[in-house]
C-alpha positions in Angstrom: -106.6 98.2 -12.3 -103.2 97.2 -12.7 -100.9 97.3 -9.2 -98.0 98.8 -10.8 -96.1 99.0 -7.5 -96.5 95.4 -7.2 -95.8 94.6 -10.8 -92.4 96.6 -9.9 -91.8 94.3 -6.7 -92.9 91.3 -9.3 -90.1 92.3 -11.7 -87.4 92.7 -9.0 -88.0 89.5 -7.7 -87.7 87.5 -10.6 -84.6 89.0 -11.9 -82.9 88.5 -8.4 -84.0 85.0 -8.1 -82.4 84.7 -11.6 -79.1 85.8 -10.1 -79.3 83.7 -7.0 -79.9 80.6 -9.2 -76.7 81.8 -11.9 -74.9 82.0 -8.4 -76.0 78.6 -7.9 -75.5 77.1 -11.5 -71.8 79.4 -12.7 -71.3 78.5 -16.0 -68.9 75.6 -15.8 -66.3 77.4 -18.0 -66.4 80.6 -16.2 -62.6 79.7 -14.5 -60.8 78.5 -18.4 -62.7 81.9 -19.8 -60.8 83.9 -17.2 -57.7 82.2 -17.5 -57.9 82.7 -21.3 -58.8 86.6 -21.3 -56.2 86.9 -18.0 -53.5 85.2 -20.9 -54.3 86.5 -24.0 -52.0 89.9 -25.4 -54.6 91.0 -26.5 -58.6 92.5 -26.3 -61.7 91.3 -25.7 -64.0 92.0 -28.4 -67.0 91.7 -27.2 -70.2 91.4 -29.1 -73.9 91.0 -29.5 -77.3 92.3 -31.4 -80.4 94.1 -30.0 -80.6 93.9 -26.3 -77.4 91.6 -26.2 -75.6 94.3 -27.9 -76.6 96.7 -25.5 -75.6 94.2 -22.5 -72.1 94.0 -24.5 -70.8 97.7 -24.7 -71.4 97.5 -20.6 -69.5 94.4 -20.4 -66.7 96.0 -22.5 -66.8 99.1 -20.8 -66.4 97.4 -17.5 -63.5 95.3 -18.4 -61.8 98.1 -19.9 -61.9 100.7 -17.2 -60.9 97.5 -14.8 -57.6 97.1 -16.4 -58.9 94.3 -19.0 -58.3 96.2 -22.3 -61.6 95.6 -24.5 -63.5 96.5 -27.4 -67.4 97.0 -28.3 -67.6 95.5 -32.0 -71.0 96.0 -33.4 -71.9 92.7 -35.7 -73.4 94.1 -38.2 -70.2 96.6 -39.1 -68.2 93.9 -38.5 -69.6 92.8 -41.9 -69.1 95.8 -43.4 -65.5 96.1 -42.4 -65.2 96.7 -38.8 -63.9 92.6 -39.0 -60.5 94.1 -39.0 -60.7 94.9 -35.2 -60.1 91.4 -34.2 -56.5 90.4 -33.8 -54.5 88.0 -33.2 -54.3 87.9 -29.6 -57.6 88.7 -29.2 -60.4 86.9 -27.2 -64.2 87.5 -28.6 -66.8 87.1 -26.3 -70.3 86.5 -28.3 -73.5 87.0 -26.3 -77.0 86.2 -27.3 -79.8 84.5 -25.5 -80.9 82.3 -28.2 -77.1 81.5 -29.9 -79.3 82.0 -33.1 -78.6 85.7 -34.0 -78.0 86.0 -37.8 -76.1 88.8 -37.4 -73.2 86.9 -35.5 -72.8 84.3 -38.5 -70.3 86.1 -40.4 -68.7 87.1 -37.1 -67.9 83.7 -36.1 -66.7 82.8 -39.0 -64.2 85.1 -38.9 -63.0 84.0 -35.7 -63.2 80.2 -37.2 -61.0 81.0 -40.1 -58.4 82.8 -38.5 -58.5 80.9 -34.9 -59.5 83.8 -32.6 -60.8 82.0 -29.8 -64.2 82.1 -29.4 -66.4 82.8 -25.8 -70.6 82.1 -26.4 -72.5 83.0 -23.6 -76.1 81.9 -24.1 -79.0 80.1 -22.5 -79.3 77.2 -25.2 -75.7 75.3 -25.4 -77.1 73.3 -28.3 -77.9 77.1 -30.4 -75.5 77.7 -33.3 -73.3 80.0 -31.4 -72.4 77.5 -28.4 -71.9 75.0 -30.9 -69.1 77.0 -32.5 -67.2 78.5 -29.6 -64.0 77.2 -28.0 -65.8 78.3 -24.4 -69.2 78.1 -23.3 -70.9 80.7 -20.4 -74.0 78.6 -20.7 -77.0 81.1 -18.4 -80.1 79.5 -17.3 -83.2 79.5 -18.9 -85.5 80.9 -16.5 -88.4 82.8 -17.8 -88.4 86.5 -18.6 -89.9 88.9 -15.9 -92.2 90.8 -18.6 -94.9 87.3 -18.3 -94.7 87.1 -21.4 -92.2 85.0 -22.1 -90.2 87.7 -25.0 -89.0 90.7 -23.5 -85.4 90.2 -23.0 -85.5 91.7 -18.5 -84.3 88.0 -16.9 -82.2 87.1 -18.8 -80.1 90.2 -20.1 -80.3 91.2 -16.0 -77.8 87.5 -15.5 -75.7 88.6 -18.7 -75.1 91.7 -17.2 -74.2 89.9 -13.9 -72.1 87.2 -15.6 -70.1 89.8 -17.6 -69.7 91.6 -13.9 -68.7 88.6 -12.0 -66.1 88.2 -15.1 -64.8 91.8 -14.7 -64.3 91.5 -10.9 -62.9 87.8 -11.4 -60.0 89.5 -13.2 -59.0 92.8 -11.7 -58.6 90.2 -8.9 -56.3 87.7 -10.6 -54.5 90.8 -11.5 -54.5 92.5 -8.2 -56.1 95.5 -9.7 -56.0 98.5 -6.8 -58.4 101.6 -6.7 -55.2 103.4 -7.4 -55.3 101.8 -10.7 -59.0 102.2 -11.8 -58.1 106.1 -10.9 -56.2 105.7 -13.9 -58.8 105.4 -16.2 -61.2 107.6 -14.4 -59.4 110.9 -14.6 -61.9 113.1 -15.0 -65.1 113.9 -12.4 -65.4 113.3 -8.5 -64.4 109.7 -9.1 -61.1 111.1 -11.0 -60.5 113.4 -7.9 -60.6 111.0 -5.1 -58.6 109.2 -7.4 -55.8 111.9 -7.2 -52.7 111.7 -5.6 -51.5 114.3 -2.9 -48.9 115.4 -5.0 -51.7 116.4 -7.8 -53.2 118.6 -5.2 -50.2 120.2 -3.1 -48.9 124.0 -3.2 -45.2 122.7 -4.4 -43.4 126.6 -3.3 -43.1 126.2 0.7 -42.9 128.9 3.1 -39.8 127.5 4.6 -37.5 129.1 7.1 -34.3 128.6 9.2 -34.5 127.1 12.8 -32.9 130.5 13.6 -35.3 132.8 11.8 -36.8 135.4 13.9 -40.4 135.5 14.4 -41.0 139.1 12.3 -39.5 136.7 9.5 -41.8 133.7 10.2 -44.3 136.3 10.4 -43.6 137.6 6.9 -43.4 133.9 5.6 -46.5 132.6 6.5 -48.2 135.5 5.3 -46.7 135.9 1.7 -47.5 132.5 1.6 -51.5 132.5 2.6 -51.1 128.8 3.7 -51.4 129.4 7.3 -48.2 127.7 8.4 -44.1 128.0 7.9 -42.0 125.0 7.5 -39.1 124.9 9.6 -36.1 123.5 7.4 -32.6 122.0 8.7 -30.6 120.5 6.0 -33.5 119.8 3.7 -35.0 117.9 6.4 -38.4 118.8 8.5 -37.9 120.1 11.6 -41.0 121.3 12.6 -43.8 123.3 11.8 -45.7 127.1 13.0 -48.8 127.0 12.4 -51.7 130.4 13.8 -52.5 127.8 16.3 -48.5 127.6 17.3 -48.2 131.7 17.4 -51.3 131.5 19.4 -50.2 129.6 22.3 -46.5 131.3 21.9 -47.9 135.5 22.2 -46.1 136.2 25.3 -42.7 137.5 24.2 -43.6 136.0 20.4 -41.5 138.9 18.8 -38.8 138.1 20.9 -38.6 133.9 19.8 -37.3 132.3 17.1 -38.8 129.7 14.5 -37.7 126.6 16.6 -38.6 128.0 19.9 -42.0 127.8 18.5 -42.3 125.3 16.1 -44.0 122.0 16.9 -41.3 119.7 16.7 -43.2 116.4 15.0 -46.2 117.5 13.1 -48.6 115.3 11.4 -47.2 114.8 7.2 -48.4 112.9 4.2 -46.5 111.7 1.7 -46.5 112.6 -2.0 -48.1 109.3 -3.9 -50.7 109.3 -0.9 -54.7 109.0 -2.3 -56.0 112.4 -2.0 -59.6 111.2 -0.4 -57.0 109.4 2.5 -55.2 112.8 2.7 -59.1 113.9 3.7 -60.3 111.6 6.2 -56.4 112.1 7.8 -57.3 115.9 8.0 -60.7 115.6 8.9 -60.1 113.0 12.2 -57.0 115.3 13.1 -59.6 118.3 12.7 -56.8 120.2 11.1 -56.8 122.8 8.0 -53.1 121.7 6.4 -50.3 119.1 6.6 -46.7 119.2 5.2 -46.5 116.8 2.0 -42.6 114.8 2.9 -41.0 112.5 0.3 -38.9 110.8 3.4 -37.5 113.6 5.7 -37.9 116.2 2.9 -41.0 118.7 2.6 -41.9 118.9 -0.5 -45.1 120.6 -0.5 -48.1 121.8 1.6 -51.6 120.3 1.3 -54.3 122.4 2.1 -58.2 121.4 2.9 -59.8 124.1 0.9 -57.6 122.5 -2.1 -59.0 119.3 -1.5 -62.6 120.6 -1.4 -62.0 122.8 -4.6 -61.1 119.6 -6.4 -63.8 117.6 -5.5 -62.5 115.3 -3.2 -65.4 116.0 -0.2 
């Protein structure tokens, strides 16, 4: 009987040998190839048939939500009209193992005739396809992890990796931030961690007069349901009553004013703060809610629950 544990260890093995040794051996072109997509106004089209074409809408997806605008053009559309998604400007990145696809012929014509520069990454840099290109992403030729020789597993695992190690090579040359890829991730935990403070913040604060009496900070803070009243002098943050604050001030409370009670520097965030750094500021403070100040101005109130509510946790 088969071992299929150990088949699985096999497989795994193989494959990341196969990424150590494309490690070892980067394609020689791999620097000019990011220079060129890094230059070019504008996207990479990228390609490919069967499993390739598979390996090349991850590629493409990859680039594009890593600031590297790019495009999935199936081959065989492309035939059938889809050709007028390449531009000027644009960068085509052709993958297949064996550089011998029919499929891509008609494709790389196209990019001959009207001098869209041309990316082949294969295993055989004598095939058709590296023959044509203007840069080469040559792969090794190791042996697939299937044992028999045909099932594309090694070396559509090193595409993958190569169009990784491309992706990464860029948002680096561009100084891509996480702030950025938050931009094209709006949407799901990632899109909330992604979120800035002043996505989050309750923008109406429950702000009161150095002066105020504490039946009025009283009133504030509970109209407001925030748990804490801003003290305000000249638009500026002067300090901040929080339950804890009325706690430690119940001797002769009613008989106080906000600033007699206030604490005088509170803990703030800004505005364009990362909402998950708002969190971990919160959570290692062990506090509830923080004033949001754009400079010495309060301009909101962030509150844990909200955080939690959007997903951030």
């Amino acid at each position: 009987m088969i071992d299929v544990t150990e088949t699985g260890r096999e497989v795994l093995r193989t494959e990341a040998a196969a990424l150590v040794a494309l490690a070892e051996a980067l394609p020689e072109g791999f620097g000019e190839v990011v220079a060129l997509i890094a230059g070019a106004p504008g996207r990479v089209i990228v390609t490919g048939i069967g499993k390739s074409g598979h390996i090349a809408r991850k590629i493409a997806a990859t680039l594009a939500s890593t600031g590297t605008p790019a495009l999935f053009v199936h081959p065989a559309e492309a035939s059938h009209g889809d050709m007028g998604m390449i531009g000027q400007g644009d960068v085509v990145l052709m993958i297949s193992n064996s550089g011998e696809a029919a499929e891509l012929r008609d494709m790389i014509a196209h990019t001959r005739r009207f001098s869209v520069p041309l990316v082949g990454l294969s295993s055989r840099p004598d095939s058709t396809l590296m023959r044509a290109a203007d840069h080469h992403l040559t792969i090794p030729a190791l042996p697939e992890a299937c044992g028999l020789g045909v099932v594309p597993t090694t070396s559509t695992t090193m595409t993958l990796g190569l169009g990784d190690a491309l992706a990464v090579a860029l948002l680096r040359r561009r100084g891509f931030r996480a702030e950025d890829f938050g931009v094209f991730h709006p949407g799901g935990k990632l899109g909330a961690q992604m979120a800035r403070v002043s996505k989050l913040m309750h923008a109406d604060l429950p702000a009161v007069a150095a002066d105020t009496p504490m039946s009025e900070v009283l009133l504030a803070m509970t109209s407001a349901g925030l748990g804490l009243a801003v003290v305000v002098e000249d638009g500026c943050l002067a300090g901040v009553i929080t339950d804890g604050d009325l706690r430690r001030n119940m001797e002769g409370l009613m008989d106080k004013r906000a600033a007699d009670v206030a604490t005088k520097r509170p803990l703030t965030v800004p505005p364009d703060m990362l909402a998950a750094k708002a969190l971990a500021i919160l959570n290692e403070r062990k506090i509830n809610v923080t004033v949001v100040c754009d400079g010495p101005r309060p301009v909101g109130i962030l509150h844990l629950h909200d955080l939690l509510r959007a997903g951030v946790a």
